[in-house]
C-alpha positions in Angstrom: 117.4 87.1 124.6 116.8 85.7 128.4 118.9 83.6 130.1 118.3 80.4 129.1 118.6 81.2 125.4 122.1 83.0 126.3 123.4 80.0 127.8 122.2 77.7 125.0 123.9 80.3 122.9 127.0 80.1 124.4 127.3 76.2 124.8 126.6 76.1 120.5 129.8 79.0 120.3 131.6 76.6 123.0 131.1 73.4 120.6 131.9 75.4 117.3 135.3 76.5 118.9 136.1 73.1 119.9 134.9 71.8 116.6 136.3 73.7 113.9 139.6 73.8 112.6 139.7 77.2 111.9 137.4 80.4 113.1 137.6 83.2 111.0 136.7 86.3 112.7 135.2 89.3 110.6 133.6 92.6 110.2 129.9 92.6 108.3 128.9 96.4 108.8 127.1 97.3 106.2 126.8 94.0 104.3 122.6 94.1 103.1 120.7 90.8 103.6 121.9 89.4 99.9 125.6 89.6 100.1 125.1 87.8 103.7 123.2 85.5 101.6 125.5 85.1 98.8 128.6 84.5 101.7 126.8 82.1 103.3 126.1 80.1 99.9 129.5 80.2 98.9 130.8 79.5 102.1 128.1 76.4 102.9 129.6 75.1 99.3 132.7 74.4 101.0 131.1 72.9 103.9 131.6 76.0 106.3 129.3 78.3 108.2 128.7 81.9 109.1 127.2 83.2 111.9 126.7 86.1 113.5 127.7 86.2 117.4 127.3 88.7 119.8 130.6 89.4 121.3 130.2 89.1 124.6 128.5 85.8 124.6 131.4 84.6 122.4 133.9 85.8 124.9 132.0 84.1 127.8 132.0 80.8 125.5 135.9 81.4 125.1 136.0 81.5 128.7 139.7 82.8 128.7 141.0 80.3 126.7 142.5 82.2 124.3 143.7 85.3 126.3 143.1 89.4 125.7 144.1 88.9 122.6 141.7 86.1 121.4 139.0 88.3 123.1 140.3 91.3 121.0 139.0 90.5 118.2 135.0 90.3 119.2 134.4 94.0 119.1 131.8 95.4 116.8 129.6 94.1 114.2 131.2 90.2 114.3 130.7 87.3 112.6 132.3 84.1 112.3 133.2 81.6 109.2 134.4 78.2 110.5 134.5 74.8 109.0 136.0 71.4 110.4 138.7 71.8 107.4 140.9 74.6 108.9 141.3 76.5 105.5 138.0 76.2 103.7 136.1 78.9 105.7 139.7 80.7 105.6 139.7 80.9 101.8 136.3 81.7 101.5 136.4 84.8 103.5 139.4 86.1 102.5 138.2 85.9 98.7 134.7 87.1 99.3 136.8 90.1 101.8 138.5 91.2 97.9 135.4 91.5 96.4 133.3 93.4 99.1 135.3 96.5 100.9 132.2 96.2 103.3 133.5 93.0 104.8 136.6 92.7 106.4 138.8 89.8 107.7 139.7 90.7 111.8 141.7 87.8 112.5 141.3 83.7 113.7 141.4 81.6 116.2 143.0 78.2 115.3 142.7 75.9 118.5 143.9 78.0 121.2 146.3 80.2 118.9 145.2 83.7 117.7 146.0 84.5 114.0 146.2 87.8 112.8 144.9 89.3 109.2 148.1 88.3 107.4 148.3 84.7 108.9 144.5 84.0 107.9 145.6 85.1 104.7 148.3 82.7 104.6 145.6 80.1 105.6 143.6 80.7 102.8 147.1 80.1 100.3 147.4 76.4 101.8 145.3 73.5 100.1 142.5 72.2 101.3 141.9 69.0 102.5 140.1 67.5 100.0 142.8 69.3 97.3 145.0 67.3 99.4 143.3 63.9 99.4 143.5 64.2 95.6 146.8 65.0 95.2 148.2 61.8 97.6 145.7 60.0 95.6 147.3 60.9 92.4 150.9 60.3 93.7 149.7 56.5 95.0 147.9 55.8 91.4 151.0 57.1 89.3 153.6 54.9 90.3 150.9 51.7 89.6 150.0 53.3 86.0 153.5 53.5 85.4 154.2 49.9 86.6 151.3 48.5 84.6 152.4 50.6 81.0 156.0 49.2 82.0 154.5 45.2 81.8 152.7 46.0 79.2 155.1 47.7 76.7 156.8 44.2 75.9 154.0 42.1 75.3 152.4 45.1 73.1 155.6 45.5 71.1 155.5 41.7 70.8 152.2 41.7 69.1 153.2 44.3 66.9 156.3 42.6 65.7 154.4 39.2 65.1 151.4 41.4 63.2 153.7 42.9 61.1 155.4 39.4 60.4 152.1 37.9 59.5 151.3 40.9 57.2 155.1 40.1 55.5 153.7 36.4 55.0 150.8 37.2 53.6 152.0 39.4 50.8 
């Protein structure tokens, strides 16, 4: 890689860290070209990413911003998940991590905050945002479906009550 593709490199890494909600650091040794496949399927599903980054270059794009400890975590064979939604990539890894001993979950950065193993795992419990958009959803609609079977109780029990006088009258 010469210079020129090294910076490019490292403005895309700059933009993905600014971007995303959530960057999920892992280990990938030994992963073969299919299960790297299969990850990046399931992950693009959720409309997250994987790539592979050289560490340096993603600690140049870092540019300090995170600290020793953000730059901790790019040593060996790393790649990143990340997604605008902070938990999507998050979930994704950690359930593909239980499947597949070869991958491994390293840690995350979330803005400029470094999150361990156990706190991307707690990242991964939370609901996504589109889980979340459906539940408020469901919570605004109940109330006006409850409303609208409350109006129409009366007027239903009304028609049934003058049905059942008309069936009287006509026996």
């Amino acid at each position: 890689m010469d210079r020129a593709q090294k910076q490019v490199t490292i403005e895309t890494l700059k933009g993905v860290f600014a971007d995303a909600g959530a960057v999920v650091v892992t280990h990938n040794l030994g992963l073969t070209v299919a299960e790297m496949t299969d990850l990046r399927g399931r992950l693009r599903k959720e409309g997250a990413h994987l790539r592979v980054v050289k560490n340096t270059l993603a600690q140049k794009a870092l540019d300090g911003s995170v600290g020793e400890a953000g730059d901790a975590l790019f040593t060996g064979p790393v790649a990143i998940a990340y997604a605008p939604d902070p938990v999507s990539a998050a979930k994704v890894a950690t359930q593909y991590a239980k499947e597949n001993d070869k991958f491994t979950i390293i840690g995350g950065l979330m803005g400029e905050e470094v999150l361990d193993k156990s706190a991307v795992a707690n990242l991964a419990t939370l609901p996504s945002l589109d889980q979340l958009r459906g539940k408020i959803i469901g919570l605004l609609q109940a109330p006006a479906t409850k409303v609208a079977g409350v109006l129409q109780a009366p007027a239903a029990q009304l028609a049934r009550v003058m049905s059942a006088y008309a069936a009287k009258d006509a026996a």
